[in-house]
PDBQT receptor file of N, H, CA, C and O in Angstrom, charges set to zero:
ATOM      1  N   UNK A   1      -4.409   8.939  11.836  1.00  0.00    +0.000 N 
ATOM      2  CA  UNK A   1      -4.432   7.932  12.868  1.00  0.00    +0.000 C 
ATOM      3  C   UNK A   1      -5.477   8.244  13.935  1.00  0.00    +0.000 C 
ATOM      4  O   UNK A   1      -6.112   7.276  14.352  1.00  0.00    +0.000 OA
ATOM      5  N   UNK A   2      -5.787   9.596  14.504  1.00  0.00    +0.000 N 
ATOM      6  H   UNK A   2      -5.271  10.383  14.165  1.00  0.00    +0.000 HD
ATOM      7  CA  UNK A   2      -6.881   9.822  15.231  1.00  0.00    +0.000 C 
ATOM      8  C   UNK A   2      -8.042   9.351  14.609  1.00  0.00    +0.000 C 
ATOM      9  O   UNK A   2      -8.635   8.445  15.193  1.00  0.00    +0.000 OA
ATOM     10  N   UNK A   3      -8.440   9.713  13.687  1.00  0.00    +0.000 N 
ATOM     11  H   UNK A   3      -7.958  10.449  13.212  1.00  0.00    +0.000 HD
ATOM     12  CA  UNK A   3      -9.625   9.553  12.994  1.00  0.00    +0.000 C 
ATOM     13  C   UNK A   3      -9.638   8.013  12.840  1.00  0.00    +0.000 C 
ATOM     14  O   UNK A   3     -10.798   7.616  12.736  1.00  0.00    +0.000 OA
ATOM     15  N   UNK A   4      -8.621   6.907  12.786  1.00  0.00    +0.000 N 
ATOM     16  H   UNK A   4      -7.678   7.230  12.871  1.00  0.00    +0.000 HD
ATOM     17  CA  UNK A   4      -8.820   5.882  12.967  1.00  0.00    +0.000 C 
ATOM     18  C   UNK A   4      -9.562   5.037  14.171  1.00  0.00    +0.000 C 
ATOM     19  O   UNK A   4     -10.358   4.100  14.246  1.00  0.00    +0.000 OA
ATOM     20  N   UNK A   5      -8.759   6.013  15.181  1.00  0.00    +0.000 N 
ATOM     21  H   UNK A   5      -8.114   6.774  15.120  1.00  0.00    +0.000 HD
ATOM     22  CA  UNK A   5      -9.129   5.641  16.466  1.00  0.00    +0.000 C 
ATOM     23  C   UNK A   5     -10.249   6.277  17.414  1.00  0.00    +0.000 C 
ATOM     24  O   UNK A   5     -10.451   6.048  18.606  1.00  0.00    +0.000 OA
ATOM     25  N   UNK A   6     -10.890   7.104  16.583  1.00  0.00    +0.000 N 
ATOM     26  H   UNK A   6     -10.726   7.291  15.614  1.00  0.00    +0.000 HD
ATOM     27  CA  UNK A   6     -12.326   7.604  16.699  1.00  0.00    +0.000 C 
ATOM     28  C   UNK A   6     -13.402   6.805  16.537  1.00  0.00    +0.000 C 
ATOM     29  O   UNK A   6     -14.302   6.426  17.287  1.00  0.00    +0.000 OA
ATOM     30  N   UNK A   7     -12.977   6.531  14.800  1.00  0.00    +0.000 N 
ATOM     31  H   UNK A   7     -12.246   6.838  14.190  1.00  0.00    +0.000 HD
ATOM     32  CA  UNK A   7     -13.839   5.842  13.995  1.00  0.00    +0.000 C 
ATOM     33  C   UNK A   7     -14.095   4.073  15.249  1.00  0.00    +0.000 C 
ATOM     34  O   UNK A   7     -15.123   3.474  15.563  1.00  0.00    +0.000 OA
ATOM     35  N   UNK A   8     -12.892   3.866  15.540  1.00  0.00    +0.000 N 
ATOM     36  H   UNK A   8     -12.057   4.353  15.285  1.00  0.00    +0.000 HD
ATOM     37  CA  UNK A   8     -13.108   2.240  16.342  1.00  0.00    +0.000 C 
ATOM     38  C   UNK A   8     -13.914   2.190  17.662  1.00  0.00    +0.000 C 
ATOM     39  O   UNK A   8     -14.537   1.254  18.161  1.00  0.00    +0.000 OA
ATOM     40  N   UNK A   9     -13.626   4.152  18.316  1.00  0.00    +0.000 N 
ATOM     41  H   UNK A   9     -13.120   4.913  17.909  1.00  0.00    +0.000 HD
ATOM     42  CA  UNK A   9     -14.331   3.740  19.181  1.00  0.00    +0.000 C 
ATOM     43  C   UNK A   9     -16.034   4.335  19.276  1.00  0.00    +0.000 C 
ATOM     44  O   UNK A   9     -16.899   4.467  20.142  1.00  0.00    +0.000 OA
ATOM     45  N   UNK A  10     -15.900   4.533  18.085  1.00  0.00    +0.000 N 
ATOM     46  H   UNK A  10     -15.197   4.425  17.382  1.00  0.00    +0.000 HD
ATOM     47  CA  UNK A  10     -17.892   5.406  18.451  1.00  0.00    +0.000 C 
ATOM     48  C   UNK A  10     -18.022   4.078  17.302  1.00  0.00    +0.000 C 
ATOM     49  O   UNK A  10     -19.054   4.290  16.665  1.00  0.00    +0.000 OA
ATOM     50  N   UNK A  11     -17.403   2.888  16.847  1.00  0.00    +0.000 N 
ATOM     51  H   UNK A  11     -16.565   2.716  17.364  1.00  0.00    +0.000 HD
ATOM     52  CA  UNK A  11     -18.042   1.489  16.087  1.00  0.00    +0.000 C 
ATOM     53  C   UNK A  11     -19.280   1.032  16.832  1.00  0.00    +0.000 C 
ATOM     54  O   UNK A  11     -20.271   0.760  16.154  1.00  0.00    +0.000 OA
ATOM     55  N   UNK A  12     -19.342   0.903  18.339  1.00  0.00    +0.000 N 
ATOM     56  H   UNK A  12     -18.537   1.125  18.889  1.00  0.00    +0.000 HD
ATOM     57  CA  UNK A  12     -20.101   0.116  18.887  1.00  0.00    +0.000 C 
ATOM     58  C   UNK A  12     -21.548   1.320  19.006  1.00  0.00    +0.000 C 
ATOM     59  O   UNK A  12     -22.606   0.866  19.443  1.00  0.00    +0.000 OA
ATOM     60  N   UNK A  13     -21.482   2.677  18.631  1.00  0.00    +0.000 N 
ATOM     61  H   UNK A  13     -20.622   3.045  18.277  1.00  0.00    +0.000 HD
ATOM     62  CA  UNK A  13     -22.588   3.442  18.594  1.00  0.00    +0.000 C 
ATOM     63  C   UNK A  13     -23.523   3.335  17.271  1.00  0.00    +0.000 C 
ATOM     64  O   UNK A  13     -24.738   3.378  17.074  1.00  0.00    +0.000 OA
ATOM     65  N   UNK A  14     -22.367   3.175  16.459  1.00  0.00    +0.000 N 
ATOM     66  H   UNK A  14     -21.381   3.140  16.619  1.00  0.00    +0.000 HD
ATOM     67  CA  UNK A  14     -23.403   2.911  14.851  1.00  0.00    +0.000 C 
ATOM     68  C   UNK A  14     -23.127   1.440  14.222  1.00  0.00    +0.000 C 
ATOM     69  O   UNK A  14     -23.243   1.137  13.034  1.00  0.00    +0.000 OA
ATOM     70  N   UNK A  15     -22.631   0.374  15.575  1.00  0.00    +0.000 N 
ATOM     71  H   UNK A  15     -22.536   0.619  16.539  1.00  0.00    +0.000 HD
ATOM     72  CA  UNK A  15     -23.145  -1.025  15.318  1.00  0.00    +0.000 C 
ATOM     73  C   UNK A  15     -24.639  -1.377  14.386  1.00  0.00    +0.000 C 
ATOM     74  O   UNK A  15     -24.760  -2.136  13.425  1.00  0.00    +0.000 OA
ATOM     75  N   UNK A  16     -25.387  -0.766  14.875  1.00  0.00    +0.000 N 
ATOM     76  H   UNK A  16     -25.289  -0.149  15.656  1.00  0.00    +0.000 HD
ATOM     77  CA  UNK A  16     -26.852  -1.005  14.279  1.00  0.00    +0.000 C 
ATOM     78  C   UNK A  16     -27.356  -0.452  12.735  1.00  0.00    +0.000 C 
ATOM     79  O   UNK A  16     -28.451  -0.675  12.218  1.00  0.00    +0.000 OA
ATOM     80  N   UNK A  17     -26.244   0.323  12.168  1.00  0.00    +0.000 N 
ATOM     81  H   UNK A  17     -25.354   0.504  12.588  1.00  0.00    +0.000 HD
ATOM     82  CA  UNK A  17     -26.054   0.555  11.204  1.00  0.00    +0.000 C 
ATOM     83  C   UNK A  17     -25.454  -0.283  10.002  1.00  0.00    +0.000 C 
ATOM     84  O   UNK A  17     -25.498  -0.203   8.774  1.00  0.00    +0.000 OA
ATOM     85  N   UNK A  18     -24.917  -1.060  10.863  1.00  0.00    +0.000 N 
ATOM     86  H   UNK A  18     -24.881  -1.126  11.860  1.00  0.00    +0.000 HD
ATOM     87  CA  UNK A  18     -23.857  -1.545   9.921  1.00  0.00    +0.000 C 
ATOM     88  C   UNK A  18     -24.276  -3.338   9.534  1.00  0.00    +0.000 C 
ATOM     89  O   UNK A  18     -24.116  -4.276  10.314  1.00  0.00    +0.000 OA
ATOM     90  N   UNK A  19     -24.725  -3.404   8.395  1.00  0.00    +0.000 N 
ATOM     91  H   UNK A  19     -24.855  -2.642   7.761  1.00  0.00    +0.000 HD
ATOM     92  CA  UNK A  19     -25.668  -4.765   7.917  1.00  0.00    +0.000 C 
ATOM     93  C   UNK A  19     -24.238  -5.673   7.011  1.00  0.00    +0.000 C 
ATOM     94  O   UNK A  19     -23.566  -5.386   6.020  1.00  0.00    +0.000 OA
ATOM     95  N   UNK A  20     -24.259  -6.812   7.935  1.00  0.00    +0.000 N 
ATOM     96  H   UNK A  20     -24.805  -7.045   8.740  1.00  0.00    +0.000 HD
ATOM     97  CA  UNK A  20     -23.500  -7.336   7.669  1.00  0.00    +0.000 C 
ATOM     98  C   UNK A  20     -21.444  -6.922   7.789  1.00  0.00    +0.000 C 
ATOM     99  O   UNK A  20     -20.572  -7.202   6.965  1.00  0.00    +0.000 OA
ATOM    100  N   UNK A  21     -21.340  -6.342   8.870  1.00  0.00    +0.000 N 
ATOM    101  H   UNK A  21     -22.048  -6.115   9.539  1.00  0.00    +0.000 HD
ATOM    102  CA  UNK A  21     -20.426  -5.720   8.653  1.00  0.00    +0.000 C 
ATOM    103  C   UNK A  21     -19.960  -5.985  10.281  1.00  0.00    +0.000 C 
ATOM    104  O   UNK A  21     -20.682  -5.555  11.180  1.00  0.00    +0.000 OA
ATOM    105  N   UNK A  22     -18.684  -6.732  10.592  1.00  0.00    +0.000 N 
ATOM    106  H   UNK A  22     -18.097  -7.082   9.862  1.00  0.00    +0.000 HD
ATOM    107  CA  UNK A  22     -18.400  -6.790  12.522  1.00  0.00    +0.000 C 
ATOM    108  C   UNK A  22     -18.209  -5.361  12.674  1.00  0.00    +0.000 C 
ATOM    109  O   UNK A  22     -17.817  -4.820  11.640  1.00  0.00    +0.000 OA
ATOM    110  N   UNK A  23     -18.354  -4.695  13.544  1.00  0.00    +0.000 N 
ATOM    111  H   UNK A  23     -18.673  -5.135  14.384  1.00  0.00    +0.000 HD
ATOM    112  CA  UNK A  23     -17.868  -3.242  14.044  1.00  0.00    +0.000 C 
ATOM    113  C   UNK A  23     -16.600  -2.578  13.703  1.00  0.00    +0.000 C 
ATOM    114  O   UNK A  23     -16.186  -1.431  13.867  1.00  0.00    +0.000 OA
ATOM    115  N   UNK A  24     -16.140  -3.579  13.211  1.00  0.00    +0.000 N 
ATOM    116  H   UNK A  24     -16.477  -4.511  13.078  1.00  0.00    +0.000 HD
ATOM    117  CA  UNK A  24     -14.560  -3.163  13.835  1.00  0.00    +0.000 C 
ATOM    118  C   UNK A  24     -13.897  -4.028  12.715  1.00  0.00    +0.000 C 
ATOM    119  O   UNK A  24     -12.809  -4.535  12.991  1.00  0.00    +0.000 OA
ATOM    120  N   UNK A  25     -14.508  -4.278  11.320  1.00  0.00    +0.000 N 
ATOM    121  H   UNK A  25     -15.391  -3.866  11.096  1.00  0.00    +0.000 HD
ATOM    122  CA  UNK A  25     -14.087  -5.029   9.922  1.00  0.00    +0.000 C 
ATOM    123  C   UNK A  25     -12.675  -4.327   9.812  1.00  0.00    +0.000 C 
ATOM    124  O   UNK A  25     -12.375  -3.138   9.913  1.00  0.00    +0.000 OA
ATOM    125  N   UNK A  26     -11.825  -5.568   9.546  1.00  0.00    +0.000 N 
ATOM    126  H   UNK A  26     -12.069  -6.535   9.464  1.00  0.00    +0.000 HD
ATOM    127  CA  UNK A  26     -10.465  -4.848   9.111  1.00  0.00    +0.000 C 
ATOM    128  C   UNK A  26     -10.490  -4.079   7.770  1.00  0.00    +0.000 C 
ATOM    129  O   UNK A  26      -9.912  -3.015   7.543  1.00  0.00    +0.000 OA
ATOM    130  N   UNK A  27     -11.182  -4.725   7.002  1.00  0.00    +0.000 N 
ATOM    131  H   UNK A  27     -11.652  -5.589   7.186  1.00  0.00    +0.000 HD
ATOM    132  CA  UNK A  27     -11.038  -4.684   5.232  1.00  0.00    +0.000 C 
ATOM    133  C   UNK A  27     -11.760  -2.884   5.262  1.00  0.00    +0.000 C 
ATOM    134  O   UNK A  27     -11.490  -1.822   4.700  1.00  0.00    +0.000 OA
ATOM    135  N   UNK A  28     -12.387  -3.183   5.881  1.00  0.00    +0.000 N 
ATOM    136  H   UNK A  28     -12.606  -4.045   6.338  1.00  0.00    +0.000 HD
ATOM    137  CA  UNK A  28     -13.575  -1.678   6.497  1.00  0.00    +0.000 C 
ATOM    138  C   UNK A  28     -12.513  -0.505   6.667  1.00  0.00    +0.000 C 
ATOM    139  O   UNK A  28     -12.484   0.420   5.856  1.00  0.00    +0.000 OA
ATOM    140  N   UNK A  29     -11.738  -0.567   7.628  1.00  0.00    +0.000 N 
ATOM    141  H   UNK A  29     -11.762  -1.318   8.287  1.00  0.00    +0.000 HD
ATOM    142  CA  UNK A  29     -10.893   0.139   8.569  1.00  0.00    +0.000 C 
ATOM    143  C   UNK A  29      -9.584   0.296   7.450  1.00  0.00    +0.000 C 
ATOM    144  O   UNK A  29      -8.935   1.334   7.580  1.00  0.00    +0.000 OA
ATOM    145  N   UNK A  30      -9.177  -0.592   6.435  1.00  0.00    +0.000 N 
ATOM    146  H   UNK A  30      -9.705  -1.435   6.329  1.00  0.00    +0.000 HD
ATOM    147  CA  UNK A  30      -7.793  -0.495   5.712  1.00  0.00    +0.000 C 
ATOM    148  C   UNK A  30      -8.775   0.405   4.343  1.00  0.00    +0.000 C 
ATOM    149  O   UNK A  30      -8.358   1.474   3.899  1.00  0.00    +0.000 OA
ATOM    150  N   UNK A  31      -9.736  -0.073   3.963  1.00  0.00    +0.000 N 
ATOM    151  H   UNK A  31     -10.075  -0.942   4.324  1.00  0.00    +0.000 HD
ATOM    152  CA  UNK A  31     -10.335  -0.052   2.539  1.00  0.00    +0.000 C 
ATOM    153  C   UNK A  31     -10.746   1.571   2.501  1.00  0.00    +0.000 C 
ATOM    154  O   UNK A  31     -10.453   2.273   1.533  1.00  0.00    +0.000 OA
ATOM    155  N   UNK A  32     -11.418   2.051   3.600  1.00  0.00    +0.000 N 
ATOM    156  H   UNK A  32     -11.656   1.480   4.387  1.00  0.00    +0.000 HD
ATOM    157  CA  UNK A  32     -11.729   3.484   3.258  1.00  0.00    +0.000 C 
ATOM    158  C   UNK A  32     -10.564   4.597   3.020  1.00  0.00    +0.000 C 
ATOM    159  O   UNK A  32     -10.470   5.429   2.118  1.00  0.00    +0.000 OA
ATOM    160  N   UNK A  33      -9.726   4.343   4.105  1.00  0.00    +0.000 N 
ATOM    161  H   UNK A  33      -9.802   3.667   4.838  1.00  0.00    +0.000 HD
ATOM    162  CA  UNK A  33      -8.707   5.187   3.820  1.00  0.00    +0.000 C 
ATOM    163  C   UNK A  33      -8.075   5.226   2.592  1.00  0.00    +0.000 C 
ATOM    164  O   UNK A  33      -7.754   6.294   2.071  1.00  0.00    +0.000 OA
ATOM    165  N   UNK A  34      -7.877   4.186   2.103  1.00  0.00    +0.000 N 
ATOM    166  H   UNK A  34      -8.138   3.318   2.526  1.00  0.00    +0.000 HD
ATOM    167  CA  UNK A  34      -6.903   3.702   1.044  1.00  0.00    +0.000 C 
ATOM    168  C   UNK A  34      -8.258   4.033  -0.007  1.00  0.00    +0.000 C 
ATOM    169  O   UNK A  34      -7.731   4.001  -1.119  1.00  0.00    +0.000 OA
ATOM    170  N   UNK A  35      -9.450   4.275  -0.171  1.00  0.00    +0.000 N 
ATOM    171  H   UNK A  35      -9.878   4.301   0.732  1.00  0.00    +0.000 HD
ATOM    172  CA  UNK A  35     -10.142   4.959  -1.276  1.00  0.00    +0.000 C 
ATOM    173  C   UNK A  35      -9.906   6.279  -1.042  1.00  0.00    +0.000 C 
ATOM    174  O   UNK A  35      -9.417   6.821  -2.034  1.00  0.00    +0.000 OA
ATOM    175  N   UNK A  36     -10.096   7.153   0.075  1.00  0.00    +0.000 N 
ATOM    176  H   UNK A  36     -10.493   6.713   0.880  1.00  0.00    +0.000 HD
ATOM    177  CA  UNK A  36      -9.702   8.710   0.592  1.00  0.00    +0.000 C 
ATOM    178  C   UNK A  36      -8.633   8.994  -0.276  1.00  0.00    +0.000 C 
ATOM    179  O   UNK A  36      -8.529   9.872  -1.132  1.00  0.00    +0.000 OA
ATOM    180  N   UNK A  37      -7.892   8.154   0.063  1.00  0.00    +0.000 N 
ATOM    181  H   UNK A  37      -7.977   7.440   0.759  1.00  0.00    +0.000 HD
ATOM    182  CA  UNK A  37      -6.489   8.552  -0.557  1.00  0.00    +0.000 C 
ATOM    183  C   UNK A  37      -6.301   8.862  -1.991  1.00  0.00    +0.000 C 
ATOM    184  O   UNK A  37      -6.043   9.986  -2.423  1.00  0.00    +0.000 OA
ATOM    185  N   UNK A  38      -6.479   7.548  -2.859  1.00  0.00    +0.000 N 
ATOM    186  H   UNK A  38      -6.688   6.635  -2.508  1.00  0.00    +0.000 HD
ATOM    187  CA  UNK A  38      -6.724   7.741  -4.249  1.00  0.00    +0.000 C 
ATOM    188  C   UNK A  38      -8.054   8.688  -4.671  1.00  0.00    +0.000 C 
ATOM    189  O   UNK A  38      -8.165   8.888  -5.881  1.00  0.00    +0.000 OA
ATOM    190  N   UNK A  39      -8.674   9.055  -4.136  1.00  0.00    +0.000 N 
ATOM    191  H   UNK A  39      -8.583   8.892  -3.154  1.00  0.00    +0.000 HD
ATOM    192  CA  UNK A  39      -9.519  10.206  -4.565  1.00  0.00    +0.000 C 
ATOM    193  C   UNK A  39      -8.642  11.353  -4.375  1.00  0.00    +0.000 C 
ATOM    194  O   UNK A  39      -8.090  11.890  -5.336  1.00  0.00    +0.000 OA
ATOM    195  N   UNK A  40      -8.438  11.882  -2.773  1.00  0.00    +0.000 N 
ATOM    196  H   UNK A  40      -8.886  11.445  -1.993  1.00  0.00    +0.000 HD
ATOM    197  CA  UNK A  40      -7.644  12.963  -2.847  1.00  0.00    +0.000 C 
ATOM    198  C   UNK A  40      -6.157  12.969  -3.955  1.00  0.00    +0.000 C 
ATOM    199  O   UNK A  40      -5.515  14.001  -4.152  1.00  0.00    +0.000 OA
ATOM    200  N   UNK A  41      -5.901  12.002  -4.410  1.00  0.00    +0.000 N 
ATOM    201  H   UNK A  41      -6.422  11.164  -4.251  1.00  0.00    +0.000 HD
ATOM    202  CA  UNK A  41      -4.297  12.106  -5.149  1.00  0.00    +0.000 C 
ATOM    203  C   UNK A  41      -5.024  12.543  -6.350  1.00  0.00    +0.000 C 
ATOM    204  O   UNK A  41      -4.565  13.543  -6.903  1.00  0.00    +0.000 OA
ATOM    205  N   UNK A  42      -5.893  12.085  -6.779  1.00  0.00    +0.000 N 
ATOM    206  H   UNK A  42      -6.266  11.273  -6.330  1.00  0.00    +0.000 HD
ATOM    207  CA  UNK A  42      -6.747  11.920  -7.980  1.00  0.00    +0.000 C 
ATOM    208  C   UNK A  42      -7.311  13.825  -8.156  1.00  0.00    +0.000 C 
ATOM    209  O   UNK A  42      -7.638  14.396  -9.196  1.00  0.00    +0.000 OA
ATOM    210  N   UNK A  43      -7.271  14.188  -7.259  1.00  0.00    +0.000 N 
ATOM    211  H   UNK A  43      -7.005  13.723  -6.415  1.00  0.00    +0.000 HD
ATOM    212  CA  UNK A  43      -7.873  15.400  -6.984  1.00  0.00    +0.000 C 
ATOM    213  C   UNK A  43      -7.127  16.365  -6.915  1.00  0.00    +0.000 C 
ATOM    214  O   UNK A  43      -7.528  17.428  -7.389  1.00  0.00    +0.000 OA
ATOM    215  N   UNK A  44      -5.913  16.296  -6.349  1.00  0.00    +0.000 N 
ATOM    216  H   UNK A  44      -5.587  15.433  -5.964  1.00  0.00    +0.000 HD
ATOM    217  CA  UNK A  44      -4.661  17.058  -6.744  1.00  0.00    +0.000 C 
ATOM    218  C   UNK A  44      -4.103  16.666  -7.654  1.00  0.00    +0.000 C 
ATOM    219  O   UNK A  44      -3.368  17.565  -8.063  1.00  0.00    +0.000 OA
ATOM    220  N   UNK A  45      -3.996  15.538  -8.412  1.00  0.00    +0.000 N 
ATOM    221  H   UNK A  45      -4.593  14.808  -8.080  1.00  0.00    +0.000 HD
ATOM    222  CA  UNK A  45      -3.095  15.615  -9.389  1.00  0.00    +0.000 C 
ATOM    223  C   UNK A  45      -3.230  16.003 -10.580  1.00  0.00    +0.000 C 
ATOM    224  O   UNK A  45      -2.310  16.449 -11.265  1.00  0.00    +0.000 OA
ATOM    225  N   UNK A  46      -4.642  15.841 -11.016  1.00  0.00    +0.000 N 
ATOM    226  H   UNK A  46      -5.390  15.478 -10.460  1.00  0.00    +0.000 HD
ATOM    227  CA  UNK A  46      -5.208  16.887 -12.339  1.00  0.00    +0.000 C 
ATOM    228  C   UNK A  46      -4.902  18.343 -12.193  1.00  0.00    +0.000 C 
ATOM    229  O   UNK A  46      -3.976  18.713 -12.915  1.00  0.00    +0.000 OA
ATOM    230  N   UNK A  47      -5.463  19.289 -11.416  1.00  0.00    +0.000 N 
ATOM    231  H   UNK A  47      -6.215  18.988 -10.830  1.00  0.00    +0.000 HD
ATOM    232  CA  UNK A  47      -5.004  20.053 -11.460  1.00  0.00    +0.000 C 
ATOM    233  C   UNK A  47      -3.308  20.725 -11.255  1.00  0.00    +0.000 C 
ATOM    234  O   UNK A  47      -3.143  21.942 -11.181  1.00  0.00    +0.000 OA
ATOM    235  N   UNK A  48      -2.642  20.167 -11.213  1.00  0.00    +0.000 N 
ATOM    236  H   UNK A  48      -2.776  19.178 -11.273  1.00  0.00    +0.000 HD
ATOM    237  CA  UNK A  48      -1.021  19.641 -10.754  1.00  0.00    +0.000 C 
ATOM    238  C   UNK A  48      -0.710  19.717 -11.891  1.00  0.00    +0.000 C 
ATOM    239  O   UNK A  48       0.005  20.663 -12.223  1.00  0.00    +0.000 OA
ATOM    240  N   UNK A  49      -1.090  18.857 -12.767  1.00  0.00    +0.000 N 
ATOM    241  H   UNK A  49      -1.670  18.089 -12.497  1.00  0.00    +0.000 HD
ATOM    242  CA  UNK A  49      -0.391  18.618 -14.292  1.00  0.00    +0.000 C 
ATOM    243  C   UNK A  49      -0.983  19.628 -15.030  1.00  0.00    +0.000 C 
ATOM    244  O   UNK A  49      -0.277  20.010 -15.963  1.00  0.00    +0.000 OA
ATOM    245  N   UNK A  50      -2.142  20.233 -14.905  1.00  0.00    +0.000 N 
ATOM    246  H   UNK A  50      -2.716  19.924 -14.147  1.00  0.00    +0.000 HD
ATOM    247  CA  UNK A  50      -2.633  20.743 -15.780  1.00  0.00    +0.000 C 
ATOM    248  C   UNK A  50      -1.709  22.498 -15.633  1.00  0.00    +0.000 C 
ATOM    249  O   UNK A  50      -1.577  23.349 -16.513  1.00  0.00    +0.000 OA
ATOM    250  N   UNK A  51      -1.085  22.526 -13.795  1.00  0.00    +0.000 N 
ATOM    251  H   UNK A  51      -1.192  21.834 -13.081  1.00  0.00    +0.000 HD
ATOM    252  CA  UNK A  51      -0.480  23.877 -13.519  1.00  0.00    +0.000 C 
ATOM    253  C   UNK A  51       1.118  23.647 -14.157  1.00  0.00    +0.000 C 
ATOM    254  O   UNK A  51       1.515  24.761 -14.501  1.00  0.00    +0.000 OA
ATOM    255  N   UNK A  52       1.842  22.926 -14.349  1.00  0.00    +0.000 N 
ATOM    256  H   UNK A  52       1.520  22.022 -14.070  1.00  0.00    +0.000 HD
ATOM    257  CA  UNK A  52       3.491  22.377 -15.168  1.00  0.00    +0.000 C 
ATOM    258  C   UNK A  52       3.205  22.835 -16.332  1.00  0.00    +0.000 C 
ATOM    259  O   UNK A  52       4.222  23.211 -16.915  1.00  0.00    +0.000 OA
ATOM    260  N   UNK A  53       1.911  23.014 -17.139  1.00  0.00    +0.000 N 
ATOM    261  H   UNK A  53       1.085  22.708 -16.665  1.00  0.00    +0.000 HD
ATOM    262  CA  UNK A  53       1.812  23.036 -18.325  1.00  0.00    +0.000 C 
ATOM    263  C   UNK A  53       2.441  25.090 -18.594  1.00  0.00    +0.000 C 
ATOM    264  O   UNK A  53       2.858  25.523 -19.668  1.00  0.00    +0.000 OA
ATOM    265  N   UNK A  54       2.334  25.741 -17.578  1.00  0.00    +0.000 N 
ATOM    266  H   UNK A  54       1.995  25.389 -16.705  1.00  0.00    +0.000 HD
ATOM    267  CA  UNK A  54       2.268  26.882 -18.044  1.00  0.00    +0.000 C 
ATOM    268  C   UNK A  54       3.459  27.291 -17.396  1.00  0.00    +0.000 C 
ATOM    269  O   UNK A  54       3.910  26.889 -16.323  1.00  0.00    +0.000 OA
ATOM    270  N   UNK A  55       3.988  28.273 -18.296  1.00  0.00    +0.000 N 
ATOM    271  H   UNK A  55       3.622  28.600 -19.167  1.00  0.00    +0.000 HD
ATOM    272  CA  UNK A  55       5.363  28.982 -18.308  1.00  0.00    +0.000 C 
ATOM    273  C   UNK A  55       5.216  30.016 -16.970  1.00  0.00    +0.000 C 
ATOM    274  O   UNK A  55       4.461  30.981 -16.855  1.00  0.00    +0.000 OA
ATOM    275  N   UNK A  56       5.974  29.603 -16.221  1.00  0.00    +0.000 N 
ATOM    276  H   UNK A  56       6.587  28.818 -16.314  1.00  0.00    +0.000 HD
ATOM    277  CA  UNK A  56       6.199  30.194 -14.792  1.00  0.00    +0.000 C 
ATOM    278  C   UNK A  56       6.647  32.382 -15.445  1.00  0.00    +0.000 C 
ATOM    279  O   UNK A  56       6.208  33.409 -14.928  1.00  0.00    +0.000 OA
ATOM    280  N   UNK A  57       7.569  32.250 -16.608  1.00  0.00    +0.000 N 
ATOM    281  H   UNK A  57       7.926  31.416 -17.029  1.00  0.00    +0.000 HD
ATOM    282  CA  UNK A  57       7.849  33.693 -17.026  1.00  0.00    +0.000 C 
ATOM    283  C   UNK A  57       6.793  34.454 -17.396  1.00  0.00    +0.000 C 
ATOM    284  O   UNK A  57       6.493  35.644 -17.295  1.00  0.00    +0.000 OA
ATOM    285  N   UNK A  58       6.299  33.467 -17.855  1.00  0.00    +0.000 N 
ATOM    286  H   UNK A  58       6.543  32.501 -17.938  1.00  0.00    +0.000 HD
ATOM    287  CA  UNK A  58       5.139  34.557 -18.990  1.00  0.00    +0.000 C 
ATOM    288  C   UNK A  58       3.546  34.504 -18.462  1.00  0.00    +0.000 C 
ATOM    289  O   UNK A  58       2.535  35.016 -18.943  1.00  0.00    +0.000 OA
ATOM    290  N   UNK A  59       3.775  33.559 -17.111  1.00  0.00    +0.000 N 
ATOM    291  H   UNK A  59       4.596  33.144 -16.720  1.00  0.00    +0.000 HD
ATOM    292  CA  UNK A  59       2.732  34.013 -16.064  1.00  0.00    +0.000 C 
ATOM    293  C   UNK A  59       2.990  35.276 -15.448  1.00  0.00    +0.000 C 
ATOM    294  O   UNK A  59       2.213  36.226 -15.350  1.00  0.00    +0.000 OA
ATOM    295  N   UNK A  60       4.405  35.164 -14.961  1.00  0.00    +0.000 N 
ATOM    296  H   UNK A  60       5.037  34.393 -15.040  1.00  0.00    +0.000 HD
ATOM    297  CA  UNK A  60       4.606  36.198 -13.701  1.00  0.00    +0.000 C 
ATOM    298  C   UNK A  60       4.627  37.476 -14.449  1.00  0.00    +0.000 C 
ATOM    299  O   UNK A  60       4.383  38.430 -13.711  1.00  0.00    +0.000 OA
ATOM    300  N   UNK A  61       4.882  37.845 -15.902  1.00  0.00    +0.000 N 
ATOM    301  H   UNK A  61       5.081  37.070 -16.502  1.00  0.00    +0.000 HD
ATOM    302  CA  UNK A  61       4.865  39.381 -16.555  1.00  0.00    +0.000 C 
ATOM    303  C   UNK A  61       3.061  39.674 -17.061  1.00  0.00    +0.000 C 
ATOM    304  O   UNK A  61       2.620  40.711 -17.555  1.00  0.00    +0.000 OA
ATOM    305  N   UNK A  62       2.264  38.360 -16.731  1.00  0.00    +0.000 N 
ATOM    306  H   UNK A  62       2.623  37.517 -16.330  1.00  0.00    +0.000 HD
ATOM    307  CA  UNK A  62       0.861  38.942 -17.341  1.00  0.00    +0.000 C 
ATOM    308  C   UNK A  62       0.054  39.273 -15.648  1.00  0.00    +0.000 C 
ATOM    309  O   UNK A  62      -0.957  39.904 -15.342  1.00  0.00    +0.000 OA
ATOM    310  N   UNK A  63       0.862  38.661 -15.003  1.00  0.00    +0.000 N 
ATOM    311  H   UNK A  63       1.683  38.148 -15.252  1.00  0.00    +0.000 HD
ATOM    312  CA  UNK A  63       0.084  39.362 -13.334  1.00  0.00    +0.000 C 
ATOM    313  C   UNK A  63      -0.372  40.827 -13.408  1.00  0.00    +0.000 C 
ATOM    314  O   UNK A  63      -0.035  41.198 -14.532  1.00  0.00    +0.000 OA
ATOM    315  N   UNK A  64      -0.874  41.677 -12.872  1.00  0.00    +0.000 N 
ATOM    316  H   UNK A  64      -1.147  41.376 -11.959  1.00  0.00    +0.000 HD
ATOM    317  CA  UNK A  64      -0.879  42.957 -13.209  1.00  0.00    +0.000 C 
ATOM    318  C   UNK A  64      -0.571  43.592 -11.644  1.00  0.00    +0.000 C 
ATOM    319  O   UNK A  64      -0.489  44.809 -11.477  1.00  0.00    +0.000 OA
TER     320      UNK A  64
């Protein structure tokens, strides 16, 4: 939520950046996060499934 409310208020500094775009686009403001998100899930969850795959016993007796 900070980073939301960062992002709205330094909008009017990189106004001139932004081609075709109001400062302050809702679709802008909902759409990035909600890609962040599915990347980061996307990013933990491979490796996630790929760690269930292995036997918690016969990890912990090959530790040294």
């Amino acid at each position: 939520m900070a980073g939301l409310g960062g992002a709205a208020a330094l909008s009017r500094f990189v106004e001139s950046l932004l081609f075709g775009l109001h400062p302050l686009d809702p679709m802008t403001f909902g759409g990035v996060p909600a890609l962040l998100l599915v990347v980061a899930a996307a990013a933990v969850s491979l490796p996630a499934a790929r760690a269930t795959r292995i036997e918690p016993a016969i990890t912990l007796r090959q530790t040294p």
